[in-house]
GUZA-115695 format. One record per residue (C-alpha): residue number from 0; chain; y, z, x. Coordinates in Angstrom, 1 decimal, padded with zeros to 4 digits. Each point is the difference from the previous one (the first is absolute). Layout:
<recs>
REC vomar dotor  north     up   east
REC   NUM     A      Y      Z      X
...
</recs>
This chain:
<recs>
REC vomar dotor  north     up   east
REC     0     A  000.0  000.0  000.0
REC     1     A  003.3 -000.8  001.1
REC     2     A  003.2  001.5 -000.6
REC     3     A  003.5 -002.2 -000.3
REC     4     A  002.7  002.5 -000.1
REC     5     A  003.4 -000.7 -001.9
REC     6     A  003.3  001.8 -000.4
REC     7     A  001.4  000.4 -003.6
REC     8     A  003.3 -002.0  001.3
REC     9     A -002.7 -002.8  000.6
REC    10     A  000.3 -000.7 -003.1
REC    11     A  003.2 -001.4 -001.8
REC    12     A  000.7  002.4 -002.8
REC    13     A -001.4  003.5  001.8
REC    14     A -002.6  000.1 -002.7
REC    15     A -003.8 -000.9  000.1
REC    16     A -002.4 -000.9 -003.2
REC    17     A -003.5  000.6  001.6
REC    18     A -001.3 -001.7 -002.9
REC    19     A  002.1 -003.2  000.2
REC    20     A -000.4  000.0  003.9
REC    21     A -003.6  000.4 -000.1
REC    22     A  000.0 -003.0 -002.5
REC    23     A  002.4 -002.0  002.1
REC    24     A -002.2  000.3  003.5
REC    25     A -003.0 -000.6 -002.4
REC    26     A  000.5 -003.2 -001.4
REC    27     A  002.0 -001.6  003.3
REC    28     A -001.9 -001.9  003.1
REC    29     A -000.8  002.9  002.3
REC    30     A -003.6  000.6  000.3
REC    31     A -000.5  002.9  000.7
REC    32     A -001.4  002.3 -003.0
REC    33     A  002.6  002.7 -000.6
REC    34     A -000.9  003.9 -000.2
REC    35     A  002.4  001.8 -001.1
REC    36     A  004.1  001.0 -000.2
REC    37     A  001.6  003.1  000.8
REC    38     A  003.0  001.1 -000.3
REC    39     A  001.6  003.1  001.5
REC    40     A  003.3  001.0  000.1
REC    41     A  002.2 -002.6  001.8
REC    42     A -003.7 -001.9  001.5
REC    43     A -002.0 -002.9 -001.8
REC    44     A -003.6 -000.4  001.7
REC    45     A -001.8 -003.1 -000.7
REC    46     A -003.6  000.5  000.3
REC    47     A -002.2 -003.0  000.8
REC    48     A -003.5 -000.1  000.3
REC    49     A  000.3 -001.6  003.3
REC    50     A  002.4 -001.3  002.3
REC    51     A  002.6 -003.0 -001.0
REC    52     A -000.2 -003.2  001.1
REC    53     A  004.0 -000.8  001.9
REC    54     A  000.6 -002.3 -002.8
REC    55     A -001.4  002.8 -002.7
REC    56     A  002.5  002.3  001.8
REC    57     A  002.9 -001.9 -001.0
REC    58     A -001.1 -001.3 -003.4
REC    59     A -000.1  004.3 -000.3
REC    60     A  003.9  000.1  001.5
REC    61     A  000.8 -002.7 -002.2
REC    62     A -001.1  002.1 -003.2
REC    63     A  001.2  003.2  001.1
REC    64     A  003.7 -001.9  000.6
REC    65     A -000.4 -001.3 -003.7
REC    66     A -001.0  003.1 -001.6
REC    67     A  001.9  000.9 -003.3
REC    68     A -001.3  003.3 -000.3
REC    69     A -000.3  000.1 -003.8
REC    70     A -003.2  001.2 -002.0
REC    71     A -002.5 -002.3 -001.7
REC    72     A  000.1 -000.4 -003.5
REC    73     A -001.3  002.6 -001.2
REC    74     A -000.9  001.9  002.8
REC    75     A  001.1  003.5  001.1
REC    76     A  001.5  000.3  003.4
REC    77     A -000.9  003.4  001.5
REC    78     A  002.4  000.4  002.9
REC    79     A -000.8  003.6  000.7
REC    80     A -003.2  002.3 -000.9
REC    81     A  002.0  002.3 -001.7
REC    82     A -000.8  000.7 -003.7
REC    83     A  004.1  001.2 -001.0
REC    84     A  002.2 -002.4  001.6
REC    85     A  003.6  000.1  001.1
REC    86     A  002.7 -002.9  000.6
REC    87     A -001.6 -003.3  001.4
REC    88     A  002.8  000.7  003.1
REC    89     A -001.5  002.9  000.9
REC    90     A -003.7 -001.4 -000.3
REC    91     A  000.7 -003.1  001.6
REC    92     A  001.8  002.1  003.3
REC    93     A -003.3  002.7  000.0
REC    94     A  002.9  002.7 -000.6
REC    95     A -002.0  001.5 -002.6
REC    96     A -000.5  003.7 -001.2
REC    97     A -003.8  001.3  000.2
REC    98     A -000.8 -001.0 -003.5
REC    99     A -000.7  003.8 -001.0
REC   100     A  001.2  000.8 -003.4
REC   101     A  001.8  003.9 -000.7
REC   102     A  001.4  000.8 -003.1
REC   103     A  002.2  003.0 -000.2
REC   104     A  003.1  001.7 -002.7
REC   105     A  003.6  000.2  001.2
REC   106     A  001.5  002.7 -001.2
REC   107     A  003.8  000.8 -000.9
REC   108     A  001.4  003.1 -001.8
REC   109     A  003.1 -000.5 -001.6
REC   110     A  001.8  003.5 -000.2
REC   111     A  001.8  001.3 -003.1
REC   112     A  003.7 -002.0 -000.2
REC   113     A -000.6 -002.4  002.7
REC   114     A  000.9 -003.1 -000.8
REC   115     A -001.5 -001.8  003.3
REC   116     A -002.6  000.4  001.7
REC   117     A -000.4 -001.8  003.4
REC   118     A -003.5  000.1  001.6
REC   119     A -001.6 -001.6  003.2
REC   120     A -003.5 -001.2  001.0
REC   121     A -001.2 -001.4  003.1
REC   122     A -003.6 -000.5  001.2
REC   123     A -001.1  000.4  003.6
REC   124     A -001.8 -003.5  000.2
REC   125     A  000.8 -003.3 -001.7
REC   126     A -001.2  000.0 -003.5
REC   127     A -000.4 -003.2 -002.7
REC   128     A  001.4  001.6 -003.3
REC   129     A -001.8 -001.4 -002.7
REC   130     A  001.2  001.8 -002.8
REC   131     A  001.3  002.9 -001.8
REC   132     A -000.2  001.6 -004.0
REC   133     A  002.5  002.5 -001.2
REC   134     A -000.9  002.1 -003.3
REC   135     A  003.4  000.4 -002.1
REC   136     A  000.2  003.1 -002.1
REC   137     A  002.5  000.7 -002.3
REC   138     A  002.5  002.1  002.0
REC   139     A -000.2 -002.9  002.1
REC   140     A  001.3 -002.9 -002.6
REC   141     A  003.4 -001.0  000.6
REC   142     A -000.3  000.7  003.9
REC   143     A -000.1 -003.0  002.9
REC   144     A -000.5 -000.2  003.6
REC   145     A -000.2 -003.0  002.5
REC   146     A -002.3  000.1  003.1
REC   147     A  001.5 -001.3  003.4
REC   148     A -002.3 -001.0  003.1
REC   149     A  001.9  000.5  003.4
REC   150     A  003.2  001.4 -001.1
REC   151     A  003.1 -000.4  002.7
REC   152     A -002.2 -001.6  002.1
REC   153     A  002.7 -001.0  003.0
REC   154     A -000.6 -003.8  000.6
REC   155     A  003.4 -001.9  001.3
REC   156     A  003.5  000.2 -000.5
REC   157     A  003.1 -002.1 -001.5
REC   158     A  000.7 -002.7  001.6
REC   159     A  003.8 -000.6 -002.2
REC   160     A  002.0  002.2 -002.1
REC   161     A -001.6  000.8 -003.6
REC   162     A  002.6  000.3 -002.9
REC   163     A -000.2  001.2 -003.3
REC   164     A -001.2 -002.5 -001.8
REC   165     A -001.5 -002.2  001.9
REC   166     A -003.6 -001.5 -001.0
REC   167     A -000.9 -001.1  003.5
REC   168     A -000.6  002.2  003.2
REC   169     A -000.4 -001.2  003.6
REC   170     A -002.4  001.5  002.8
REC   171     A -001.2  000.5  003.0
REC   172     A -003.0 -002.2  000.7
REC   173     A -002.5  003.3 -000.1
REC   174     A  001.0  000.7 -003.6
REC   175     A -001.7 -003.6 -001.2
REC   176     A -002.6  000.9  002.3
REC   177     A -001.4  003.0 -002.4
REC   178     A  001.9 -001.0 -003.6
REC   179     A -001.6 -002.0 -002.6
REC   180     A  001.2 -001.4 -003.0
REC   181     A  000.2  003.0 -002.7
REC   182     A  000.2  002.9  002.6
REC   183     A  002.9  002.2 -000.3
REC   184     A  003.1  000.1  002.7
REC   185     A  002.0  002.5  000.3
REC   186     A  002.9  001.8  003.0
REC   187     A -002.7  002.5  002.2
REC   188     A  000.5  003.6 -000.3
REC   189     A -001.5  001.4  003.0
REC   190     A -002.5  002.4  000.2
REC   191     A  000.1  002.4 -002.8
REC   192     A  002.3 -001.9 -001.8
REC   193     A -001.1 -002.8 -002.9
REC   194     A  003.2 -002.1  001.0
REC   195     A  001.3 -002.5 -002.6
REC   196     A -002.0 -002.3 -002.2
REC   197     A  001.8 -003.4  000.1
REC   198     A -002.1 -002.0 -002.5
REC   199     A -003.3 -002.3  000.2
REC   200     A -000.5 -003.1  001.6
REC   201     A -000.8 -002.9 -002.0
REC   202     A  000.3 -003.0  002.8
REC   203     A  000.5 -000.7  003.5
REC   204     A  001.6 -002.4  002.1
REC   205     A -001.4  000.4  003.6
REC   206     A  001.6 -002.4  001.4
REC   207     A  003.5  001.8 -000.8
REC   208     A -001.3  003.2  000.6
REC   209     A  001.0  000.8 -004.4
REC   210     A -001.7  001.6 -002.3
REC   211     A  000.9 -000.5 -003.8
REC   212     A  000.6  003.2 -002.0
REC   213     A -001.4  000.6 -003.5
REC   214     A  002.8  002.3 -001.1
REC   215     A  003.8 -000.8  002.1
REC   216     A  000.3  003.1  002.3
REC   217     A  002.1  002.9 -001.5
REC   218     A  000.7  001.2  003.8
REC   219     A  001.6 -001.0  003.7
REC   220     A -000.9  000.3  002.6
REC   221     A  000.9 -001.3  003.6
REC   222     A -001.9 -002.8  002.3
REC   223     A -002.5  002.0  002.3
REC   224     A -000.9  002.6 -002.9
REC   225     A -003.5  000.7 -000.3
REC   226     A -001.6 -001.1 -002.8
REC   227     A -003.8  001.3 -001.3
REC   228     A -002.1 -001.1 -002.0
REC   229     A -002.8  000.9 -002.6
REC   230     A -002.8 -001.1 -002.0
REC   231     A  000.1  001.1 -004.2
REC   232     A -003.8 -000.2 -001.1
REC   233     A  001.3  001.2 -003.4
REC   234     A  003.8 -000.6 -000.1
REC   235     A  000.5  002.1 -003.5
REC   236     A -002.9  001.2 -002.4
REC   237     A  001.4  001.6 -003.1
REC   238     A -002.6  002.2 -002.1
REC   239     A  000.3 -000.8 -003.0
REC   240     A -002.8  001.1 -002.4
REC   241     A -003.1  002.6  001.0
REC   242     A -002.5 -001.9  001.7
REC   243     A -002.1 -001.1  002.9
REC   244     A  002.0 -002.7  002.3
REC   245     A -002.3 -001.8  002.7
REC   246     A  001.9 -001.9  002.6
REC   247     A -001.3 -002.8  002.4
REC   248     A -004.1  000.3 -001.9
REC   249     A -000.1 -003.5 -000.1
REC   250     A  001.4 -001.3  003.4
REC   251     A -002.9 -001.2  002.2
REC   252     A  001.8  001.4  003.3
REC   253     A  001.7  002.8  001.4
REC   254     A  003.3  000.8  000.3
REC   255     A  000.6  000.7  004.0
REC   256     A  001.2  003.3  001.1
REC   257     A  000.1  000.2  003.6
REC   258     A -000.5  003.8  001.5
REC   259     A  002.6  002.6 -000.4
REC   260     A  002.5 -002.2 -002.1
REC   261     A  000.6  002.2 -002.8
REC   262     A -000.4 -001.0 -003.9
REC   263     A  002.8  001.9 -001.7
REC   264     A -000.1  000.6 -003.6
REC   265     A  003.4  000.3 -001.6
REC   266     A -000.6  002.3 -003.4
REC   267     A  002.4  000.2 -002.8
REC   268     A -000.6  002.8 -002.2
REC   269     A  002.0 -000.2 -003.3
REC   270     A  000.2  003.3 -001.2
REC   271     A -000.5  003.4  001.4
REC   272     A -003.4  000.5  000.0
REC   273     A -002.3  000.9  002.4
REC   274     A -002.5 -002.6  000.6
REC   275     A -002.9 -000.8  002.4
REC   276     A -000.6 -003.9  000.6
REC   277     A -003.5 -001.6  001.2
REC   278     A -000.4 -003.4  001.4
REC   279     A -003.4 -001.1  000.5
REC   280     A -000.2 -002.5  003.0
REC   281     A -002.5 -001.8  001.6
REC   282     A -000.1 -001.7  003.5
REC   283     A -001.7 -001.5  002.6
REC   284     A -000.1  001.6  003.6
</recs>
């Protein structure tokens, strides 16, 4: 048996379809009687039952260079051996978590006459978060709360003045490095300190260094301010009627949360009651 070894940028979309490869070598002119197809991380190994011919070799080049990469018809594509999956990104880098699934309650007590509650959670290792249920009883109806993912996370600065107003911002080339489309911006507040929340980002023009605001900015700020950003999971979630609220049960990946980034849960209580609040999660670690 003989082994032809291929890297993943081989190919010309980054993606292999064992099933449509192994069709493609099988009914071209090389000779040879093929074994097998593994692929493992960022490596594709060809196996042949013997060794290629010079002229099989580069028939095999020719059809790794041609490769689309998409599934058969029909045909399941199993990229990694994992049962629970996360973002194709992450499968197709090998930057996966373990696969292990943990289930566990996040608890907040809301005291007597607070009106907000602000609670963090981190992990110590990456996890996938897959999803999360939240009973509602009836001293909860009429409350909200948003989740954020990385809040003032420090990522850049201004690269010209922001006025009131505007609906376009300008940064520093390490800002579009970590912002996506639908992240929030905002000015950074330091350690300790939650800063300024600007308003989300809706488009991007790299080439300007702009990102388009959602809302126009109701603050100013100076070029070389640091700006931070965040991710909103849940951006508002208002409780409106006692019952059982599942979040994310029907999304086939997880949601990324690298280690120690905290998930803070904004809770507004709306009326003076003490209260003790559950959320369910499950992840992947």
């Amino acid at each position: 048996m003989t082994t032809y070894d291929y890297n993943l940028s081989d190919f010309p979309n980054n993606i292999v379809s064992v099933d449509r490869l192994t069709r493609e070598i099988q009914q071209s002119t090389i000779v040879t009687s093929l074994d097998h197809i593994n692929v493992n991380d960022s490596l594709v190994s060809i196996l042949f039952k013997a060794d290629l011919s010079a002229g099989d070799q580069t028939v095999l080049d020719g059809i790794v260079a041609a490769h689309s990469g998409l599934p058969l018809p029909g045909a399941v594509q199993i990229v990694k051996s994992e049962v629970l999956t996360e973002h194709l990104k992450f499968v197709e880098t090998g930057d996966t978590t373990q696969g292990m699934y943990a289930a566990q309650s996040i608890i907040i007590d809301v005291s007597a006459g607070e009106p907000e509650k602000i609670v963090d959670f981190t992990w110590p290792f990456d996890i996938a978060l897959m999803s999360g249920t939240l009973g509602v009883s009836e001293d909860m109806v009429g409350d909200d709360f948003m989740v954020d993912v990385g809040p003032n996370t420090l990522v850049g600065a201004l690269i010209a003045p922001l006025n009131v107003g505007d609906t376009s911002i300008y940064v520093s080339p390490t800002v579009l490095q970590n912002i996506k489309k639908g992240f929030y911006i905002g000015l950074y507040g330091g350690p300790g300190n939650d800063g300024v929340e600007i308003s989300q980002v809706i488009d991007r023009d790299d080439a300007n260094y702009a990102l388009t605001l959602r809302y126009p900015a109701d603050v100013s700020a100076n070029a070389g301010s640091y700006v931070a950003m965040c991710a909103k999971i849940i951006p508002n979630l208002y409780l409106h009627s006692i019952d059982k609220i599942e979040i994310g049960k029907q999304i086939p990946t997880g949601q990324r949360i690298p280690k120690n980034v905290p998930v803070r849960v904004h809770y507004h209580s709306n009326n003076e009651l003490a209260k003790k609040i559950s959320f369910f999660v499950e992840y992947l670690y």
